[in-house]
TORZA-33024 format. One record per residue (C-alpha): x, y, z. Coordinates in steps of 0.2 Angstrom, whole numbers, padded with zeros to 4 digits, always signed. Layout:
N
XYZ
...
# end
This chain:
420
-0140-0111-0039
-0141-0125-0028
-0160-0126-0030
-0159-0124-0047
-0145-0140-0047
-0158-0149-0036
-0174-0146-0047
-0166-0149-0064
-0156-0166-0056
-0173-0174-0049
-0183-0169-0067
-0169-0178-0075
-0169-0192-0065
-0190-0192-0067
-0189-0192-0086
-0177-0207-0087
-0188-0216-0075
-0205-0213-0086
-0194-0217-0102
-0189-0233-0094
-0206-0238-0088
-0211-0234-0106
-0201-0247-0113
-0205-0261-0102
-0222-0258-0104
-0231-0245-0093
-0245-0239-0107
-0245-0221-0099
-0226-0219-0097
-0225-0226-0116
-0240-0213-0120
-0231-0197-0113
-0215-0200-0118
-0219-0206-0137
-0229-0191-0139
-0217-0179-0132
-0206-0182-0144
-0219-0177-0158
-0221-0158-0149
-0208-0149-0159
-0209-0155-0173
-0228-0154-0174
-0227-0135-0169
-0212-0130-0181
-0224-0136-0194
-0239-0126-0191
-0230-0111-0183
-0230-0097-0196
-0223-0079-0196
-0233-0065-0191
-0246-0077-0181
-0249-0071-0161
-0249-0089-0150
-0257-0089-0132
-0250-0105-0124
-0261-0112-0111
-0255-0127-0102
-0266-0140-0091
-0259-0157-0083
-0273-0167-0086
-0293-0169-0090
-0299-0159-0076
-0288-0144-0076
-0292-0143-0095
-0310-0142-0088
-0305-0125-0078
-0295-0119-0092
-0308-0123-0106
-0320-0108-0101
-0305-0096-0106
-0299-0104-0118
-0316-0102-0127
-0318-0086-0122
-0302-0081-0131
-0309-0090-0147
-0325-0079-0147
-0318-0064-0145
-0300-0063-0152
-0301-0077-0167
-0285-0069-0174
-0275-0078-0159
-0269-0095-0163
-0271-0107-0146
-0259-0122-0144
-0265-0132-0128
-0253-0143-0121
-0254-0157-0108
-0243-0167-0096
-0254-0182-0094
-0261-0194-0106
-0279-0193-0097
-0280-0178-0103
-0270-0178-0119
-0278-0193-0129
-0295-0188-0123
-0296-0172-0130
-0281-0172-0146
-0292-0167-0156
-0301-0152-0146
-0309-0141-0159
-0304-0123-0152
-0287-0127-0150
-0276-0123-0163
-0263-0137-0159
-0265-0149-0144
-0248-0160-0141
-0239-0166-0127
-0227-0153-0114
-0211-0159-0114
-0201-0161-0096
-0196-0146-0088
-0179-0147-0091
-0167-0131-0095
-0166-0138-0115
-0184-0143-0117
-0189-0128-0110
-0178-0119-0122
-0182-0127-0137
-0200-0126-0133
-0202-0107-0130
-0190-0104-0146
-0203-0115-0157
-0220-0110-0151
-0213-0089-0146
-0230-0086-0138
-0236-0068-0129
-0248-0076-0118
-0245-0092-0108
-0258-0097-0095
-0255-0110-0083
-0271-0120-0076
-0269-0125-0054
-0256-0132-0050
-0243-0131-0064
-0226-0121-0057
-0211-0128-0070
-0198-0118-0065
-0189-0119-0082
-0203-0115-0093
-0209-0097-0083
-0192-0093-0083
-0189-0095-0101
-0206-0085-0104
-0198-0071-0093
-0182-0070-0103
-0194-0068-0120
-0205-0057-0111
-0221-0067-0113
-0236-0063-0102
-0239-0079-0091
-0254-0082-0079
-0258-0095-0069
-0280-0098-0064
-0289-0106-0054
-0276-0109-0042
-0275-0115-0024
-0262-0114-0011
-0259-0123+0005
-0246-0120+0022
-0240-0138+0018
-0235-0134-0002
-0214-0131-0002
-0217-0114-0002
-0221-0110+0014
-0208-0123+0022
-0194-0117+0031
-0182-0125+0017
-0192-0120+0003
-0192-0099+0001
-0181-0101-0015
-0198-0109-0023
-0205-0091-0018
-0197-0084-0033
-0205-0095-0046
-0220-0087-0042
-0217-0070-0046
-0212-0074-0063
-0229-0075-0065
-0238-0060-0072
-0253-0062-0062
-0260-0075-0049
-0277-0081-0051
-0282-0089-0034
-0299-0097-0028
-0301-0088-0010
-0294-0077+0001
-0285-0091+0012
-0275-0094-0003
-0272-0075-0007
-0268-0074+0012
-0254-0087+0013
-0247-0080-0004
-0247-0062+0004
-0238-0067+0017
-0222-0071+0011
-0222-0056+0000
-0229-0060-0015
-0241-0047-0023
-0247-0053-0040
-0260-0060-0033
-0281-0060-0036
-0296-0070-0028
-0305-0073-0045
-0313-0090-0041
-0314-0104-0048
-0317-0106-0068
-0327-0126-0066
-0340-0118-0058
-0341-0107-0076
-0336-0124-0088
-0347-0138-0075
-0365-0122-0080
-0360-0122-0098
-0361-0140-0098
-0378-0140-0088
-0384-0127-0098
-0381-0136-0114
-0384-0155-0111
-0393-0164-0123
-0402-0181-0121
-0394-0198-0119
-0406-0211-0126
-0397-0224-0116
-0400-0214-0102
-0417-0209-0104
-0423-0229-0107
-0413-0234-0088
-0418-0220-0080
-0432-0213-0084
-0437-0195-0086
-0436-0185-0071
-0454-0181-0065
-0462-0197-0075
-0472-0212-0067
-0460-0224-0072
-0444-0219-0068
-0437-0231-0052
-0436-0222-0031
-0421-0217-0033
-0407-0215-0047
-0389-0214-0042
-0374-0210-0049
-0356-0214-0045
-0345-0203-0053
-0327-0207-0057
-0328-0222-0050
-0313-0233-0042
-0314-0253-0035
-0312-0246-0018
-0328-0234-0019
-0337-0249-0027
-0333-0258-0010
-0341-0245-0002
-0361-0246-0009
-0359-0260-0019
-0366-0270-0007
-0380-0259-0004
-0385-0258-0022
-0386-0276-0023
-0397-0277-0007
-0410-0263-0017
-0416-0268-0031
-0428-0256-0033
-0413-0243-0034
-0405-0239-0051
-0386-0238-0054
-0378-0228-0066
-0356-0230-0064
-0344-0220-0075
-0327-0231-0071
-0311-0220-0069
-0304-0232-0080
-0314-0244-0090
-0299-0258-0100
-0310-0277-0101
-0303-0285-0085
-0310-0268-0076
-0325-0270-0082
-0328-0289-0081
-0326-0286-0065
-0337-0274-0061
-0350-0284-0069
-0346-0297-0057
-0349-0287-0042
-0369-0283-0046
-0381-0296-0042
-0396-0288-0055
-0390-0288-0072
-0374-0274-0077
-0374-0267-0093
-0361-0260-0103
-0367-0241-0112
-0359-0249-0126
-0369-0265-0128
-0384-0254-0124
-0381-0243-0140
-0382-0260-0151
-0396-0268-0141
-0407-0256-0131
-0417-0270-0125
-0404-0274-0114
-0407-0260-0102
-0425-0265-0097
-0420-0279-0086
-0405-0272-0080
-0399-0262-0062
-0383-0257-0066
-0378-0246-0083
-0359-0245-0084
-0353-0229-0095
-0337-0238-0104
-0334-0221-0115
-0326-0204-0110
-0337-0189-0112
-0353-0192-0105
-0350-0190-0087
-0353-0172-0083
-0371-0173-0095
-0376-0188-0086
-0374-0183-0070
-0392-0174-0075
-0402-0190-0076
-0396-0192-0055
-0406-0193-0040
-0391-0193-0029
-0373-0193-0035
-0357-0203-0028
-0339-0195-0034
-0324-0206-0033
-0307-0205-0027
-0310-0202-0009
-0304-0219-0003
-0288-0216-0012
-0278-0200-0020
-0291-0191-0016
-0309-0185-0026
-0313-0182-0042
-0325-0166-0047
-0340-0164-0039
-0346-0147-0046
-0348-0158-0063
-0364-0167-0051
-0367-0152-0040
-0374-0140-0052
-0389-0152-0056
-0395-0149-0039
-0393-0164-0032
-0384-0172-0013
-0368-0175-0017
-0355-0190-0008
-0340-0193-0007
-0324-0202+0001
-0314-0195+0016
-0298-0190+0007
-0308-0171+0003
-0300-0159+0013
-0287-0152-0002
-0305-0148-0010
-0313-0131-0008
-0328-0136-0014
-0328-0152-0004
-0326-0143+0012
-0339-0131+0009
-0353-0140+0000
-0349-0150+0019
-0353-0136+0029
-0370-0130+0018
-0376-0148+0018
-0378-0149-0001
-0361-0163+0002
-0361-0179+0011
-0344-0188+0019
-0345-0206+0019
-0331-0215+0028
-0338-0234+0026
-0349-0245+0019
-0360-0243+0034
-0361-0225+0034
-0364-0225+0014
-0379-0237+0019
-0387-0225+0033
-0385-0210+0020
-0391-0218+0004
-0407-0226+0015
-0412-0208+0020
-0408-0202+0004
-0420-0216-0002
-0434-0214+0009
-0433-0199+0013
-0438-0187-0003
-0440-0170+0008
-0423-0171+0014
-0415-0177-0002
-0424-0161-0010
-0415-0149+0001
-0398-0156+0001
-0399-0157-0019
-0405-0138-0018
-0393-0131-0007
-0380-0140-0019
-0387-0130-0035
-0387-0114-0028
-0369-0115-0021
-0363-0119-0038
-0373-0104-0045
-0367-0093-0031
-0349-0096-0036
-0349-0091-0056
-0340-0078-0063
-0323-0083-0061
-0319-0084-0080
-0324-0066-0083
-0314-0058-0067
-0299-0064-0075
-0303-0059-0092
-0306-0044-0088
-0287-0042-0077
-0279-0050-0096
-0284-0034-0104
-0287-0044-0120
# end
């Protein structure tokens, strides 16, 4: 009782904070809590009787990416089941609203007792599935009382998470109102085991599935092909690199190299890209930056260019194939973006320090296929080798490919323990 008081007092407290962020002017708070208002009425208005709903439930952009390969599958196989795909964060919400296999996309309201309620009433699904990290206590324990299936995927668990604390064994019992645990690898299962709970799987993870579809099915980027060049052909540049989800504090990392080789092309996808973001980033490249957008009006532009900034969502995980060598973000701050999304292309992957929450960080480390840089000098040593040395940029791009090939499956292991 006392943690239940504790849970639904601070999720209060966090809803009238974003509301009132929202107001005075906080674009993502006003985002969320503006479109979480439009859940129920949106779903009382396509909900029909006698329709079977699986809920599945992803925070934000790239826990949709693990979800997606399911959610897909379910599509294929069962087209009878309606899908409504919710979201907590606007990253991922308003990039993909209008996601064709989904039969409704909206917004997850907080987690508190009455949204919970209202929710579960509204949608009635027999199949939930929860993508990584999601645990919202009121949500699964609403599912239970109605009897709903739930699932959580693709998930990964740590001896520093609360509930492995001393003060945190009541958070135990969230987890078994799950139906079935889904985790990446045994030290997850193992920590989970531990404490008695036993609805637990090692299924993998489901990006290394969604990251081999995308390879698998990229087409051509004119844009692309013009600043880069064809892999293979005489005229593409020594080296191509692409930084990933980038942030101003990975820019201060190998911007300064880029500028001191010409010779090298840059392609960046900006985590975020609004017009003071990208005026700066303009600013910090001495040989011409160019905006993807300007190039799709004059293509000209790109011939005398070293930089080519992606100002659009969606492009990221195809263009990574037009890379020599491929920078992910995040590492000098929250900590890194995806790097299976560059990985499965075969190509050397680096990255910031703040990796070790990152399976695939650690061990695309150990196998040589991932590079840590912690400075602007040790970007510069790794980027020189990786620039003037092609045998050794070879191997490292190969042992990256064939991790990410060793790793699929994770998306049919799981549909086969649902018993769809």
């Amino acid at each position: 009782m006392i943690e239940s008081a504790v849970y639904n007092t601070a999720l209060g407290a966090y809803a009238l904070g974003a509301r009132l962020a929202g107001r005075f002017g906080h674009v993502k708070a006003r985002l969320m809590t503006s479109g979480q208002k439009q859940t129920l009425p949106r779903l009382k208005a396509i909900r029909r009787e006698g329709e079977r709903w699986v809920w599945v439930h992803a925070a934000s952009l790239g826990e949709f990416e693990q979800g997606r390969p399911l959610i897909e599958r379910l599509k294929r196989e069962h087209p009878e089941l309606k899908i409504c795909l919710t979201f907590f964060s606007p990253s991922g919400y308003e990039v993909r609203a209008d996601y064709a296999h989904a039969d409704a996309v909206a917004y997850l309201p907080f987690d508190t007792p009455g949204n919970a309620r209202k929710f579960v009433k509204t949608l009635r699904p027999e199949w939930a599935v929860f993508v990584k990290y999601e645990f919202w206590r009121n949500y699964l324990r609403e599912l239970r009382r109605i009897g709903c299936k739930t699932y959580l995927i693709s998930a990964v668990f740590r001896s520093d998470q609360a509930f492995f604390k001393s003060w945190g064994k009541s958070y135990l019992g969230w987890l078994r109102m799950f139906e079935r645990i889904f985790v990446q690898d045994g030290a997850s299962m193992d920590l989970l085991k531990g404490r008695g709970i036993d609805n637990v799987e090692v299924a993998g993870d489901t990006r290394f599935d969604r990251v081999t579809d995308i390879m698998r099915g990229v087409k051509p980027i004119p844009e692309l092909e013009r600043f880069c060049g064809a892999k293979g052909s005489g005229g593409r540049p020594p080296m191509v690199l692409m930084a990933g989800s980038s942030w101003p504090e990975d820019e201060d990392v190998y911007a300064a190299w880029i500028n001191s080789r010409p010779e090298v092309k840059l392609v960046i996808a900006p985590h975020e890209f609004d017009a003071g973001r990208l005026e700066k980033l303009r600013e910090r490249f001495t040989h011409g930056a160019v905006l993807l957008s300007e190039a799709k009006e004059r293509p000209e532009l790109l011939d005398g260019a070293q930089v080519l900034v992606i100002d659009c969502f969606g492009l990221l995980a195809s263009a990574y194939g037009y890379a020599d060598v491929a920078y992910i973000g995040g590492g000098f701050g929250a900590g890194i973006h995806n790097i299976n999304e560059a990985a499965v292309y075969g190509v050397p992957v680096m990255f910031g320090p703040n990796n070790a929450k990152f399976i695939e960080a650690r061990e695309l480390k150990a196998l040589g296929g991932g590079i840590e840089i912690s400075s602007a000098d040790s970007f510069a040593r790794h980027a020189d080798r990786m620039l003037h040395d092609l045998v050794e940029r070879e191997k490292r791009g190969r042992w990256a490919g064939e991790y990410i090939a060793d790793k699929l499956g994770a998306t049919d292991r799981i549909w086969r323990s649902l018993g769809l």
